[in-house]
C-alpha positions in Angstrom: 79.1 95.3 119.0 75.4 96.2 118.2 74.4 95.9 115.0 70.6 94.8 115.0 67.7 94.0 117.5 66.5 90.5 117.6 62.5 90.7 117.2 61.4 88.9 114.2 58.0 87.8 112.9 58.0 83.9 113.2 59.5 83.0 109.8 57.8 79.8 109.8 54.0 81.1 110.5 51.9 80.9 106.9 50.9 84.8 107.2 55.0 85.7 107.5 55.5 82.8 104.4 52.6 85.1 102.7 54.4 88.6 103.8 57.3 87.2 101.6 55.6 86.1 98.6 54.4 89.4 98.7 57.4 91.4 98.4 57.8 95.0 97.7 54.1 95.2 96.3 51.8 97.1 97.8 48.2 95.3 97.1 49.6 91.9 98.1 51.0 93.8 101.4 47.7 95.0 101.9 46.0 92.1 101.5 48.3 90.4 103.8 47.6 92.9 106.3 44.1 91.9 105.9 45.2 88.4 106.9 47.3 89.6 109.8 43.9 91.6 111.5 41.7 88.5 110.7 44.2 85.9 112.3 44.7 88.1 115.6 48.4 89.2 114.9 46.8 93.3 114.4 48.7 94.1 117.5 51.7 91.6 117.2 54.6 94.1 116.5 56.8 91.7 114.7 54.6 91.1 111.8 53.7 94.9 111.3 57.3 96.0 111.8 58.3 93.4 108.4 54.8 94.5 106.8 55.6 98.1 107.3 59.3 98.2 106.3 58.1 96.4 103.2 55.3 98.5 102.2 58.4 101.2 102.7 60.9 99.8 99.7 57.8 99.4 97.5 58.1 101.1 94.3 54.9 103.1 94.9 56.4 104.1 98.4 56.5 107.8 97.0 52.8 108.2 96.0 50.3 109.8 98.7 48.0 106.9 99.3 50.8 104.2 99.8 52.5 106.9 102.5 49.2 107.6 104.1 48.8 104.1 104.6 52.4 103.4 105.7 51.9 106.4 108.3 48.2 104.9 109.4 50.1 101.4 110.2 53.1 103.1 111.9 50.5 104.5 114.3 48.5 101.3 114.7 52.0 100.2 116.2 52.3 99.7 119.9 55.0 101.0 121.4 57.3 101.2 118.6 60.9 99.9 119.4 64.3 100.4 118.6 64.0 97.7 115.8 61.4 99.2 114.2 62.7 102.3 114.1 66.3 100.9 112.8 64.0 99.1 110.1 62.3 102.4 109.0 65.1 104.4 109.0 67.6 101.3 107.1 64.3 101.1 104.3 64.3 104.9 103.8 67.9 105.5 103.7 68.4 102.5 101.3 65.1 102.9 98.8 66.0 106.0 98.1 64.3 108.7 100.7 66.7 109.9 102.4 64.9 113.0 104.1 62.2 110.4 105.4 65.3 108.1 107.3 66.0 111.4 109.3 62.3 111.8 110.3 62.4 108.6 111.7 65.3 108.8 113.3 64.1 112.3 115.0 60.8 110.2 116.6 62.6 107.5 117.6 65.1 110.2 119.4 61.8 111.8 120.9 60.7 108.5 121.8 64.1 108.2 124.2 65.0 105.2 122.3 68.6 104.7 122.3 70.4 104.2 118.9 72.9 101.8 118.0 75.9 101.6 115.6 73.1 100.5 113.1 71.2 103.1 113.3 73.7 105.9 113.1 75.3 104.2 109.7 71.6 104.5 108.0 71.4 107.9 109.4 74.9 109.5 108.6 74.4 107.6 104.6 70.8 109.7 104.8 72.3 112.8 105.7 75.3 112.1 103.0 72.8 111.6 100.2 70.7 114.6 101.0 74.3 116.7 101.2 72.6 117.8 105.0 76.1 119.1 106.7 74.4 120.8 109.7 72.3 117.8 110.3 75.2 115.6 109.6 77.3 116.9 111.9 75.1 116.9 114.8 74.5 113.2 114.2 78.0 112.9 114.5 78.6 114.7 117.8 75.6 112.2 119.0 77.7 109.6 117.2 80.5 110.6 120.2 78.4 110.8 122.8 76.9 107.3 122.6 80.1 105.8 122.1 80.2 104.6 118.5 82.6 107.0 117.3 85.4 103.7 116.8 83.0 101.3 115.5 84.1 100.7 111.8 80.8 101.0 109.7 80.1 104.5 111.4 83.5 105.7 110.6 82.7 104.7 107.0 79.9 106.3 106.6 81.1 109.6 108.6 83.8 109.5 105.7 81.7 109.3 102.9 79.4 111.8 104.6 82.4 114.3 104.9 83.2 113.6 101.7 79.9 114.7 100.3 79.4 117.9 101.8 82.9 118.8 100.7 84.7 118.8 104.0 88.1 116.4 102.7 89.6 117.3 106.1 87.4 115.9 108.5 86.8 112.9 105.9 90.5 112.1 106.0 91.0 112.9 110.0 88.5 110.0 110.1 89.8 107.7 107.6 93.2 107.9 109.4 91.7 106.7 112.3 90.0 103.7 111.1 92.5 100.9 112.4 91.2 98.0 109.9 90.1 99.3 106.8 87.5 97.3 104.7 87.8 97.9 101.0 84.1 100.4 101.5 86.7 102.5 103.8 88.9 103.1 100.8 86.7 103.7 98.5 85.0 106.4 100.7 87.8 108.3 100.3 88.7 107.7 97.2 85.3 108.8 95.9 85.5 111.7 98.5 88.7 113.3 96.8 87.7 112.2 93.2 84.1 113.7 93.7 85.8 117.2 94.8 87.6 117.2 91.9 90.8 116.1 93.9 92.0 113.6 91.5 95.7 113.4 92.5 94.9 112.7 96.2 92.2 109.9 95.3 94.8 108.0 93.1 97.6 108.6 95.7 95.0 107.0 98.5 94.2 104.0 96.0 98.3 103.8 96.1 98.0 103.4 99.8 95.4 100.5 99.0 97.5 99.0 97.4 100.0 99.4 99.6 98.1 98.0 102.0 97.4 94.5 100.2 93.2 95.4 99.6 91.7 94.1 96.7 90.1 97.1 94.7 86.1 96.3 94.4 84.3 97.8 91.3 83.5 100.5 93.0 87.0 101.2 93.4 87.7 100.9 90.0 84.9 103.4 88.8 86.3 106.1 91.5 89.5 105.3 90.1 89.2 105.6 86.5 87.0 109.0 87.0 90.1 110.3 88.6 92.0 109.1 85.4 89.7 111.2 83.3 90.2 114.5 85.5 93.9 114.1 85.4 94.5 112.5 81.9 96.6 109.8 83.4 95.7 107.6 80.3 98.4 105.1 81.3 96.7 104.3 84.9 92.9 104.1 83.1 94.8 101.5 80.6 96.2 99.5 84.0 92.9 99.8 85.2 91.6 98.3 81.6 94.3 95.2 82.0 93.0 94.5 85.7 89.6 94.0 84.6 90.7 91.8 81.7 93.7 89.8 83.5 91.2 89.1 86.8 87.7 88.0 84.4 86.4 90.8 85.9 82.7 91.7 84.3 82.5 94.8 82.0 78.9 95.9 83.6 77.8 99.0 82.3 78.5 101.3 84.7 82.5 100.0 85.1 82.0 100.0 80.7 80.8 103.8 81.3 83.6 104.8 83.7 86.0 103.5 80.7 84.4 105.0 77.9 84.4 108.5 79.5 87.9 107.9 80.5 89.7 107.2 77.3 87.2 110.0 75.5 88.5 112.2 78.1 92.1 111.1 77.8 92.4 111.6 74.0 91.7 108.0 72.7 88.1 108.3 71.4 88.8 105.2 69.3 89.0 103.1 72.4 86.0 104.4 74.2 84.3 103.5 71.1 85.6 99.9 71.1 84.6 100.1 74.8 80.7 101.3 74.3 80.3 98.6 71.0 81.5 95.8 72.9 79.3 96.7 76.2 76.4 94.0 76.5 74.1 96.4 78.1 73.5 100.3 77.5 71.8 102.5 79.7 71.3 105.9 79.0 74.5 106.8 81.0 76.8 104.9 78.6 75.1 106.5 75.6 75.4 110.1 76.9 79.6 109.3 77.8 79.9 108.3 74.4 78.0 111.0 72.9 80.1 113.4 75.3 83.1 112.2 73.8 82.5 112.9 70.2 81.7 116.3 71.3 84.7 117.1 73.5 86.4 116.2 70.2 85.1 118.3 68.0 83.0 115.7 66.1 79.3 117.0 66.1 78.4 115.1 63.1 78.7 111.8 65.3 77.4 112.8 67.9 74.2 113.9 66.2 74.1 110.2 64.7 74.6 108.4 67.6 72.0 110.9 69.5 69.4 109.4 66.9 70.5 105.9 67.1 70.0 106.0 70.7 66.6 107.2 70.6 66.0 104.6 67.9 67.0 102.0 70.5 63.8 103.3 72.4 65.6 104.9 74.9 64.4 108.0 76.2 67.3 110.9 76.2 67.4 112.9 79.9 68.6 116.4 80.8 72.3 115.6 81.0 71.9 114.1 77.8 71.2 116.9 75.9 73.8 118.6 77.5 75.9 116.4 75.9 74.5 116.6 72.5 74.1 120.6 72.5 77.5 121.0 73.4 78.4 119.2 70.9 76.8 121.1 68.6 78.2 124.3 70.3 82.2 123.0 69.5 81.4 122.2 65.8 78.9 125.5 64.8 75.9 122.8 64.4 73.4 126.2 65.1 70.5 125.1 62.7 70.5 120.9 64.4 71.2 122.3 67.8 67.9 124.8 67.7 65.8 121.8 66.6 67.4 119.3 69.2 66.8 122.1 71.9 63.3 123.0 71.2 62.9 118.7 71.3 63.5 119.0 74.8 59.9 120.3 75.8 58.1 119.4 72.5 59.2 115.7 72.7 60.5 114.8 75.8 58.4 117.6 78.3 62.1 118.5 79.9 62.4 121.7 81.2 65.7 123.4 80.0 68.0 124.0 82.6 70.8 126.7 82.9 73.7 124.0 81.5 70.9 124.1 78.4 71.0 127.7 77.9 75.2 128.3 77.9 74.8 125.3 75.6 72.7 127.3 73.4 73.9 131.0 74.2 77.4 129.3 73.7 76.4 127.4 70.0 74.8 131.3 68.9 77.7 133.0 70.3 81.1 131.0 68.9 78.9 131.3 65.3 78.9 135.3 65.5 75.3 135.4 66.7 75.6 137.8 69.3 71.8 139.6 68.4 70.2 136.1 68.3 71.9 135.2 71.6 71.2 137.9 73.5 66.9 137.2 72.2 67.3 134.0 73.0 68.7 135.0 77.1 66.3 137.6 77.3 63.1 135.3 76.0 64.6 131.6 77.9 65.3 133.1 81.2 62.4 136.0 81.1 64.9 139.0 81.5 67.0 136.8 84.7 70.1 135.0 83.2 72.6 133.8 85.8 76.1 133.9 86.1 76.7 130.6 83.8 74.8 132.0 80.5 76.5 135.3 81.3 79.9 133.8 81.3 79.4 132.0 77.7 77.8 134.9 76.5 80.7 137.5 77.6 83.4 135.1 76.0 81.5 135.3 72.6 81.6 139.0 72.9 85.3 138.5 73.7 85.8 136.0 70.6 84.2 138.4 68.3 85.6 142.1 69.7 82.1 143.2 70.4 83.2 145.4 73.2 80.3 147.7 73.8 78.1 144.4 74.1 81.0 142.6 75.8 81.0 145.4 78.7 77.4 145.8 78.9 77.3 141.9 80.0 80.5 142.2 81.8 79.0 144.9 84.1 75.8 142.7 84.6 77.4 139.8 85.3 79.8 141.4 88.0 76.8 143.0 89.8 75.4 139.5 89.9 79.1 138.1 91.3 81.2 140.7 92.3 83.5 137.6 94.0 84.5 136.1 91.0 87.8 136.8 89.5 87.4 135.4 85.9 84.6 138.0 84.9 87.3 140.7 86.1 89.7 139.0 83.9 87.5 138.3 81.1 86.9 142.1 81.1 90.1 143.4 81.6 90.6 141.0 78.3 88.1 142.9 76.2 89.3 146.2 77.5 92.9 145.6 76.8 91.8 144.6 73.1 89.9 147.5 72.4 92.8 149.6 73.8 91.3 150.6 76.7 94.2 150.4 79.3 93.3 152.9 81.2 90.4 150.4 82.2 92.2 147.7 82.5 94.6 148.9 85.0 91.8 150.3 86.7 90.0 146.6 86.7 93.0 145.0 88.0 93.2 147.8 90.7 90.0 146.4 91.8 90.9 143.0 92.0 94.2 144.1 94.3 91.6 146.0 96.3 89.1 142.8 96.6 92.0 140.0 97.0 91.1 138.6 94.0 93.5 136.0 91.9 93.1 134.8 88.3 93.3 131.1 88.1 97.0 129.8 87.5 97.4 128.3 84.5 98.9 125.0 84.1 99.6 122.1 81.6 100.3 118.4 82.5 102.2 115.8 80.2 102.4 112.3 81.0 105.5 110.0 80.0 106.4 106.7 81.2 103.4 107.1 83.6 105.4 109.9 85.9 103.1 113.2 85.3 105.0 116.5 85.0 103.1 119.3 85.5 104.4 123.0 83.8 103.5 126.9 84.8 104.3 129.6 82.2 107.5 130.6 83.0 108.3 127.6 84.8 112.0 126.9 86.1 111.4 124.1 88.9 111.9 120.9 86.5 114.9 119.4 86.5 115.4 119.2 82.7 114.4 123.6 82.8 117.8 124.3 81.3 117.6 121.5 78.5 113.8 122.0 77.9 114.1 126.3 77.3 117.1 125.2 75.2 115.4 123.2 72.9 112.2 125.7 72.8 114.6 128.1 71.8 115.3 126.1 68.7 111.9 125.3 68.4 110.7 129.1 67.8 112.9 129.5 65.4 111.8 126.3 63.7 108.1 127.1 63.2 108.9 131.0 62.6 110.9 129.6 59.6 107.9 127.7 58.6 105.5 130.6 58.8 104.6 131.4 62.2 104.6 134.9 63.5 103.6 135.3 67.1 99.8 136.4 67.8 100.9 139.1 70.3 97.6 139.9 71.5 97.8 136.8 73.6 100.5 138.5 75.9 99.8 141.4 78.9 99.2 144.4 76.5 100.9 146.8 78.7 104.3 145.3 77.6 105.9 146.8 74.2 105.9 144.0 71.0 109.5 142.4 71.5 108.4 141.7 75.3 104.9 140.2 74.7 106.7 138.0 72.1 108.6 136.8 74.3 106.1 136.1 77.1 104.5 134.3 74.9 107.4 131.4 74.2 107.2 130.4 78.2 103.2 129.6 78.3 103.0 126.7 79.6 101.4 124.0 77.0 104.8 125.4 75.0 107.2 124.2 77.7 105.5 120.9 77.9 105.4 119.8 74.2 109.1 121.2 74.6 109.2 118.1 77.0 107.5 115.7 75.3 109.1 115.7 72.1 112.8 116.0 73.9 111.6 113.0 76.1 109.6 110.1 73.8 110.3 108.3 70.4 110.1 110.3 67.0 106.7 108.3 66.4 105.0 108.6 69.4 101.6 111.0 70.1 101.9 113.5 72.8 98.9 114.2 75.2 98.8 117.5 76.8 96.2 118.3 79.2 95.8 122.1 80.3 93.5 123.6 83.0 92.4 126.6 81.1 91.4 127.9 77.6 94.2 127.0 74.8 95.5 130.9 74.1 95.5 131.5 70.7 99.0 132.1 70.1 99.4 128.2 71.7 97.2 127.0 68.9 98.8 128.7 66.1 102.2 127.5 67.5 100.8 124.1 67.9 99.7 123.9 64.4 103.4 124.4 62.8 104.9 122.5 65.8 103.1 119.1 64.4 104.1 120.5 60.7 107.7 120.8 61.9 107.8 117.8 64.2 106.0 115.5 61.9 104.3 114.5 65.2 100.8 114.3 66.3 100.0 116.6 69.1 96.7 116.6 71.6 95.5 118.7 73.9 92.7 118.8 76.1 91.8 122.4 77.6 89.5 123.9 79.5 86.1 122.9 76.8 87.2 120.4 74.5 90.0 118.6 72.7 92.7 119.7 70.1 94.1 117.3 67.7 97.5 118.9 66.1 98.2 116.7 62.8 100.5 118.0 59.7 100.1 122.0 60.7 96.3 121.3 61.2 94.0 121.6 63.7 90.9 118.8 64.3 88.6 122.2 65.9 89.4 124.0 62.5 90.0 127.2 64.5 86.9 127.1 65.5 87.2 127.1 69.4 
């Protein structure tokens, strides 16, 4: 096997000692290089080869003088080899510049210099970082061609390039191929699947790892427990908490991160809090996860306070991190603290507001009733071009507060923009059918039979005794179905007692009362708190996660459930979390 060519600088000559002490600094390179020319060694390829690759991981690699110099002692180079080229190329796809390793790697192509296994691994990672599927692909085909198509390292990074540019079939085809998989193997496609947002195949490939007898890495773990939080699968994250603690594995920030995130996004905030006090080291990641969590939860209060303390720590908040903190502002009607954090981002910070900035905003104005000031603020922040996203958040305002001639006018808008998308056709058909406009709406969903176009299906997912079990409205393929309708049944009839009377306009309004009423009982959040309580201890806390928007006839339903019950209840749809205690909910109906 190939893996690197043998010329080296002499590593026991003073100017290659003096290269060393140098480092990654570009003065004391230069000055070496000084050194080199006055000692004779201007043309010794060894020494310019560990200079140049060198001056290439410098910090200041990216700045126009340092690359005109590194492209001024490329050329002074004789006949550059396969080394040097494997060195340029390893340096560019390692440091950070990406686009630069696949420059090299075309010269040293024209240059009829054949590649090895090492340099198609630095290549194929470039190309993965820089998402580059065409260019990646014809690497690959050269991969074949020179034989390297078995060697191990180039089958890893194929998979993790695969996995990056979305293409999970060829990424597994490869991974199944690879006869003696090192841990970086498994964690390419674990991260592959989990990074798609397939989260049930990347924990069912760590099963096969385990299977298997490897030792999961940290980087295993933080693929791992990022699945957990798609999922919900609190009870794997907390196996994953044990492992850490049982092997004396180190909480490092960015495994501490990967568990705060997951228990915020799993219903436990209180843990993820316990997790980010106790971390040693915070980085602005680990703030933003926590801050994150408070807002998925409904508590924008905190996550305004810890916002400050962070930036009281004298770190600097980025992009995502407002994100974070304006959306949390959004979920609990925060309008007046959310305007003054958003206009920090360019007065304090000189961050440009992206689109996730502006549904953040359009989405705070818009749940708070303030469709004029949202539709100023779209017309002034994106200068009369909104896309899709702002759109989106500002037709489901419309939608929350029955402005339908507003609600249409965007709707129409936004279709023109994405005629392809079936959730605007639904979102329309929504407003149409609660202004009573059915003949629209039938003629909407005549459109969508036209196009091939299919609403999302909605589903819920409870977990119990770590086996998930995953309900559809109407659902009748669980083997408890009989038992579970059964006791919904009684439930009903329960929480009608107690005060609830079904929100019909939840149900298809082309079906009379008595039929949407009972549409409604089989949503599918309602068939798997059915479950849970039938199937865990009277004192217990049922999780519930669900893939799309809590209806509101759920959330009413949900409220006397917990009243009835005398259990707690959460749920975690689509935007944030619900927290169902003694017939109230955490949101406050405001959601």
């Amino acid at each position: 096997m190939i893996r690197r060519a043998t010329a080296h600088p002499c590593p026991h000559s003073p100017t290659y000692e003096a290269l060393l002490r140098a480092g990654r600094r570009v003065r004391p390179l230069q000055q070496v290089h000084a050194r080199i020319v006055v000692a004779g060694h201007h043309r010794t390829r060894s020494f310019l080869t560990k200079l140049l690759t060198l001056i290439l991981c410098s910090s200041s690699s990216a700045s126009c003088s340092t690359a005109a110099y590194a492209r001024t002692l490329f050329l002074s180079i004789p006949e550059p080899d396969t080394f040097l080229f494997n060195s340029l190329i390893t340096a560019a796809a390692k440091y950070g510049r990406p686009a630069d390793a696949i420059v090299h790697y075309r010269r040293m192509s024209a240059a009829c210099l054949e590649p090895s296994n090492y340099t198609f691994t630095s290549v194929v990672k470039a190309c993965a970082d820089l998402s580059a599927s065409q260019t990646g692909r014809v690497v690959h085909s050269r991969v074949i061609s020179n034989g390297f198509d078995s060697d191990v390292f180039v089958q890893t990074a194929l998979v993790v390039f695969y996995g990056k540019t979305g293409d999970l079939h060829h990424a597994r085809k490869l991974f199944d191929r690879i006869p003696n998989r090192t841990v970086v193997a498994w964690n390419a496609m674990i991260a592959g699947y989990e990074q798609n947002g397939l989260a049930e195949e990347a924990v069912a490939i760590f099963q096969l790892m385990q299977v298997a007898g490897k030792e999961p890495d940290s980087a295993t773990l933080v693929s791992l427990l990022s699945a957990c939080s798609q999922l919900g699968a609190l009870s794997l994250g907390q196996w994953v908490n044990d492992y850490l603690v049982n092997k004396g594995l180190e909480l490092n920030v960015v495994l501490g991160t990967a568990l705060i995130n997951m228990y915020a996004r799993c219903g436990h905030l209180e843990k993820a809090r316990k997790i980010f006090n106790g971390l040693q080291e915070r980085n602005v990641v680990a703030w933003t996860a926590m801050i994150s969590g408070y807002g998925m939860h409904g508590h924008g209060h905190q996550a305004i306070k810890l916002f400050q303390q962070m930036k009281s720590s004298g770190l600097s908040p980025n992009d995502v991190t407002f994100v974070a903190v304006l959306s949390a502002c959004a979920h609990a009607g925060l309008v007046s603290e959310g305007q003054e954090i958003f206009a920090s981002m360019r007065q304090d910070y000189g961050l440009v507001p992206r689109v996730e900035h502006q549904v953040c905003v359009v989405d705070m104005l818009g749940r708070a009733g303030l469709l004029d000031e949202a539709m100023l603020f779209i017309r002034e922040e994106t200068r009369g071009l909104p896309g899709p996203e702002v759109l989106t958040a500002m037709l489901g305002a419309c939608k929350m507060h029955k402005n339908f001639s507003l609600g249409v006018e965007v709707a129409e808008h936004l279709l023109a923009i994405e005629p392809g998308n079936p959730a605007h056709y639904v979102l329309l058909s929504n407003i149409f059918a609660l202004a009573g406009r059915m003949d629209r709406v039938e003629k909407i969903r005549n459109v969508m039979i036209h196009r091939h176009l299919k609403k999302q299906i909605g589903y819920s997912l409870i977990e119990i005794n770590q086996a998930a079990h995953v309900f559809r409205m109407g659902d009748t393929s669980h083997q408890q179905t009989m038992e579970i309708y059964k006791y919904l049944e009684e439930l009903i009839n329960k929480i009608k007692e107690a005060g609830y009377v079904p929100e019909t306009s939840a149900a298809l309004h082309e079906l009379e009362e008595e039929e949407r009423e009972f549409a409604l009982r089989f949503h599918s959040e309602k068939l798997a708190v059915a479950f849970g309580l039938m199937n865990t201890s009277k004192n217990s806390l049922i999780r519930i996660v669900k893939n799309l928007r809590m209806c509101n006839d759920c959330h009413l339903a949900f409220n006397f459930i917990s009243l009835v019950s005398g259990r707690e209840i959460i749920v975690r749809d689509k935007h944030r979390f619900h927290h169902f205690k003694q017939g109230l909910c955490s949101c406050q109906n405001y959601w």
